[in-house]
Every structure is written in C-alpha cells, then in structure tokens.
C-alpha positions, -999 to +999 in steps of 0.1 A: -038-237-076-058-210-091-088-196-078-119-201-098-150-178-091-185-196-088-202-191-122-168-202-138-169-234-113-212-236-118-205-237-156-177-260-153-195-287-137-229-281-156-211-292-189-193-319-172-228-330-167-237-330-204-209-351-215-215-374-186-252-379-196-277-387-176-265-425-162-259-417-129-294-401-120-312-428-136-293-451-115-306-431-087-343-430-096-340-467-105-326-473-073-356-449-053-377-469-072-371-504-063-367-493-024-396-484-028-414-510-040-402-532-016-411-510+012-448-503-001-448-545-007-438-550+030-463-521+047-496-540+022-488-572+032-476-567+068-511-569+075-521-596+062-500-619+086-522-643+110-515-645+147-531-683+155-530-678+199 
C-alpha cells in the first residue's frame, strides 16, 4: 500500500465527488427537512391539546 500525501488524497476525493454528483447531500437536506417539519408540527400543535379534569 502506498502512501498518499493529503492534497493528493483531498484531490482524490474532491473529484470523486464530481462524478458522484450531488444525490447523496440532497438526500441529506431532504432528509433534515422532513425531520424537521415534523418536529416544528409536533412543538405548534403540542399546545393545542385540552386537558378536560
């Protein structure tokens, strides 16, 4: 195994990325996004909930 210095290993991975595109961070956002939703839905209408002691 040969040893590969940073930039050689930074550039490596950075077009790597290119041909990849860009499906895995949209995923990701898409992801964030729908968590968060849910979470923002469930903290507005927590409140609304009727206690009837």
């Amino acid at each position: 195994m040969e040893h590969n210095p940073a930039a050689a290993w930074f550039t490596e991975a950075a077009s790597a990325a290119e041909r990849q595109g860009s499906g895995d961070l949209l995923r990701v956002v898409l992801i964030v996004m729908v968590l968060g939703c849910v979470l923002t839905a469930w903290f507005l209408l927590r409140g609304y909930r009727r206690k009837d002691d």
